[in-house]
N, C-alpha and C positions, 0 to 999 in steps of 0.2 A: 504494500500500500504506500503512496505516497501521499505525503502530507502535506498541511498547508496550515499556517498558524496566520490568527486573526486577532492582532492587536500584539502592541509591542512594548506592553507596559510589565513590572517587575515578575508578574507572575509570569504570563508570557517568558519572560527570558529564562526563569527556572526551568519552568517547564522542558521546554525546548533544549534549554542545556542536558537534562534527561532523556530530553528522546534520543538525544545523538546519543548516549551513552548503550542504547539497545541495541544489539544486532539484527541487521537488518531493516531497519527503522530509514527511511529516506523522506526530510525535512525539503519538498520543492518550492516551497513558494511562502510568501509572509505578504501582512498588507497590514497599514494603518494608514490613518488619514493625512498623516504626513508623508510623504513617498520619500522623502528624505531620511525619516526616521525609520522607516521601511529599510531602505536600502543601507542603515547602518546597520542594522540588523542582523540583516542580508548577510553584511560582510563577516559581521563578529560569530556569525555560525555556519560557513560556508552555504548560505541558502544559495540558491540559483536564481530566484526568483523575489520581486520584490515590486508589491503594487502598490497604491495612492489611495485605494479603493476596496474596499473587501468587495463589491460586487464583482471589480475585476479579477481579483482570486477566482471567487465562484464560478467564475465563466474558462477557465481555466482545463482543459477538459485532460489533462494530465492529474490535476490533484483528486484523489479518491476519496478523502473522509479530511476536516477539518477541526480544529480543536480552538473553539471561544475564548476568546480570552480577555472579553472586553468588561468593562462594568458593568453591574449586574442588571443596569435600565437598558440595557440595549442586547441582552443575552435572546429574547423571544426573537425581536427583528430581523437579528442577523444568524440566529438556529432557520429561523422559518425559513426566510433566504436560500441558506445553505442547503436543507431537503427540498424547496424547491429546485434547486439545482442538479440536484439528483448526489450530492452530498452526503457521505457518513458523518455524523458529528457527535464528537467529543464535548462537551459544553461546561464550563466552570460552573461551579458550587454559587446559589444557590441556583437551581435550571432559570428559575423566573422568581418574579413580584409576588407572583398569587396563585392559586389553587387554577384559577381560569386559564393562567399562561401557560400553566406548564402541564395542563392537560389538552391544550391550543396543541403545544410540539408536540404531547406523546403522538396525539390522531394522528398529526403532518406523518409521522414517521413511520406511525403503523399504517397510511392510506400510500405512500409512498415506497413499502417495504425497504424502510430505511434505519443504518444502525444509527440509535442515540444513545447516549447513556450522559446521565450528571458525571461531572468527574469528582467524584468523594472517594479519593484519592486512601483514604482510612480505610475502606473497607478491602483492601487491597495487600495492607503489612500486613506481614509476616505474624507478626507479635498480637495482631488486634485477630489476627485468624484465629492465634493457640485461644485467645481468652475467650473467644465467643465458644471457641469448642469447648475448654473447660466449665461453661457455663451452660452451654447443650449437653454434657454430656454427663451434668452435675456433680461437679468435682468441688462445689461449693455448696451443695445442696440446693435448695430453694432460694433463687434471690429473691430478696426481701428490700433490698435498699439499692438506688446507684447515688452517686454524687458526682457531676463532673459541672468543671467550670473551663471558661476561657477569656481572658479579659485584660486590656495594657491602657495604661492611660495616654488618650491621642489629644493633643491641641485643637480645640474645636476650630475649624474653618469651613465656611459655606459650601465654600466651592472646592474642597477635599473629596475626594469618590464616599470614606467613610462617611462625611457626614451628609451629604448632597441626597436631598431626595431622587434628581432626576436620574442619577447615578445607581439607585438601591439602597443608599447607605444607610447606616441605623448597624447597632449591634445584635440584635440575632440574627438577621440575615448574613451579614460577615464571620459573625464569631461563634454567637449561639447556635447556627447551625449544623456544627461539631458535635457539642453534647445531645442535642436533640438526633442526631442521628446515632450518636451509639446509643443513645438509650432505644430507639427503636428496633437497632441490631439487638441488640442482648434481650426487651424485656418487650418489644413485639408496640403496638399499635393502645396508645394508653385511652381507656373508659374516660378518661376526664382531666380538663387541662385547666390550670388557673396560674394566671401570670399577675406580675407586677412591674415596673419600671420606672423608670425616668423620660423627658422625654426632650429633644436638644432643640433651638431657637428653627432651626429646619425642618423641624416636625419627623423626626426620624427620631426613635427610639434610641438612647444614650447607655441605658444598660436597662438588666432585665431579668430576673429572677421568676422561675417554673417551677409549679408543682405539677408532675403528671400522676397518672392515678391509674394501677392496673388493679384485675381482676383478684379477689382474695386479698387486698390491701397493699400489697408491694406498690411502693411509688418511686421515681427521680426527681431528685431537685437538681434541678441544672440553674446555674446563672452565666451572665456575659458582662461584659462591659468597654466602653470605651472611654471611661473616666476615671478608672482604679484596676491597680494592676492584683490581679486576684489570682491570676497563674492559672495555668492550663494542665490540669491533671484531674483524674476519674480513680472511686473507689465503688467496687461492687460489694457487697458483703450480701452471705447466704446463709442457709441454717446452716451450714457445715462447713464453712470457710470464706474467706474473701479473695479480694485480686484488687492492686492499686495499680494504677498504671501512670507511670510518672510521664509530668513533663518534658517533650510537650505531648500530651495524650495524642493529639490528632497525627503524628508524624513519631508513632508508641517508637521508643529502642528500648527501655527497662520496664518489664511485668513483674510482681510479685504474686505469684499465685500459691494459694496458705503456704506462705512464709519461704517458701522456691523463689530465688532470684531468677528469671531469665533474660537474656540482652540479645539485642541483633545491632547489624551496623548500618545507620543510617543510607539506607539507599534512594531516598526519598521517592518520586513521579515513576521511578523507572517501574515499578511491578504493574502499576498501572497501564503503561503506556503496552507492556508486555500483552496484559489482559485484553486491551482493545484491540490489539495485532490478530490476537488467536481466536478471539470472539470472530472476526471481522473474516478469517479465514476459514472458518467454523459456517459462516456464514447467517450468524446470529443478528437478529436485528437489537436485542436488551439482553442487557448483561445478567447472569444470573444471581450474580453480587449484591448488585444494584438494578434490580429491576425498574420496570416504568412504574409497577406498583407501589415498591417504595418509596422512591423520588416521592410520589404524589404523596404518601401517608406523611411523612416527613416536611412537608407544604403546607400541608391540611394542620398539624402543630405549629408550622411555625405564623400562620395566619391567623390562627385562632388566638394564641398568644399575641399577636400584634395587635388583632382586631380588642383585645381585654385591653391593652396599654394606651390606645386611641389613637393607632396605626395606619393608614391605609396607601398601598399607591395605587391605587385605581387610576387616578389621573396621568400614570406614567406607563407610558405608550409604547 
């Protein structure tokens, strides 16, 4: 497959430093709206290819599947794009704004027989693999509790992606949507959600504290923030044991599972990038990692949460 990355902002550059790191992996093409900033790109990752325009990528009839990489207000626009194009896409975390959007892409994709997948990048280590299985496989008993946070304090500015409505920003969509997905990995689809937060001069949510509520009383408290640094690590505990998973939880390298040290070496994007390769050769349209179903359950909390804190981007397009 050849690739084609869209937007050339920090994630973008990780990422893609990643992809080269795969065998096999051929990075043809990059675009941002600067063709300058494109084509520096270009140069610092040996791309071949470097457009002005993501619609000009798209048209591109060498590039096979594309990976989003733009702020999260422009993620629908340029997914939908992309599968109109006849495009596989990769799409950064969180897929869309709302429950509406990111059921918008799944259709496009399943009426187009086209690969999507969020890229939640966690559900893909090594280390977040063993814990979910020790926790399937009850090596802690029954969970009973999770705890994860994720949160740094950022300088409020308007026109910052974090804080920018038009952009997505706000911290559960950036940050919170970490712990709200491994809590949906580990403890499934929660009966009942009750949020709290703050909320910044832009109308984006500033931080943000969750009670979810499963069946037989097991809950998660997850919080986020973009105004206090509260550190990014997850505790599961169960009737028979627990599992902490140190900072930074979302990119796991040290588990403790009852009282077992295990480590792995930071290989960040690459397993992922891996996944979408083999899926895509597999001839798979959704991942079975991260299904379309998930994506959405995981929407469906972080909406309902935003909708409690007096959230909405309806108006962003």
């Amino acid at each position: 497959m050849k690739w084609g990355v869209i937007a050339t902002g920090g994630i973008a550059q990780t990422v893609t430093a990643d992809m080269l790191k795969v065998e096999g992996v051929t990075v043809l093409a990059v675009s941002s709206r600067d063709v300058a900033k494109a084509q520096a790109f270009a140069d610092r990752f040996g791309i071949e290819r470097a457009y002005g325009d993501y619609r000009d990528l798209l048209a591109d009839p060498d590039v096979d599947v594309v990976y989003v990489a733009t702020p999260h207000g422009r993620h629908r626009e340029v997914t939908l794009a992309a599968l109109d194009a006849g495009k596989h896409v990769l799409c950064e975390k969180p897929i869309g704004l709302s429950v509406a959007q990111a059921e918008e892409m799944v259709e496009r994709a399943r009426e187009k027989n086209l690969f999507l997948m969020e890229a939640m990048w966690t559900r893909f280590n090594p280390l977040i693999r063993r814990v979910h299985a020790a926790v399937r496989d009850g090596e802690i008993g029954e969970v009973r509790s999770l705890r994860a946070s994720f949160g740094f304090a950022h300088p409020f500015d308007a026109n910052d992606r974090l804080w920018a409505k038009e952009a997505g920003g706000g911290a559960l969509l950036d940050l919170g949507v970490y712990p709200v997905a491994l809590a949906h990995l580990l403890l499934g689809v929660p009966e009942a959600v009750h949020a709290w937060g703050g909320k910044a001069p832009s109308d984006v949510d500033s931080d943000a504290g969750l009670l979810l509520g499963y069946p037989g009383g097991a809950h998660a408290l997850l919080t986020c923030s973009l105004v206090a640094n509260i550190g990014c690590e997850a505790e599961i505990v169960g009737t028979k044991g627990s599992v902490l998973l140190a900072d930074p939880m979302f990119n796991a390298t040290r588990a403790v599972i009852n009282g077992v040290e295990h480590t792995i070496e930071n290989e960040g994007y690459t397993h992922q990038i891996r996944a979408v390769e083999q899926h895509l050769a597999d001839g798979l349209t959704e991942s079975p990692a991260i299904t379309w179903d998930d994506t959405l359950a995981i929407m469906r909390t972080l909406e309902e949460a935003l909708g409690q804190i007096g959230v909405s981007y309806d108006t962003v397009r």
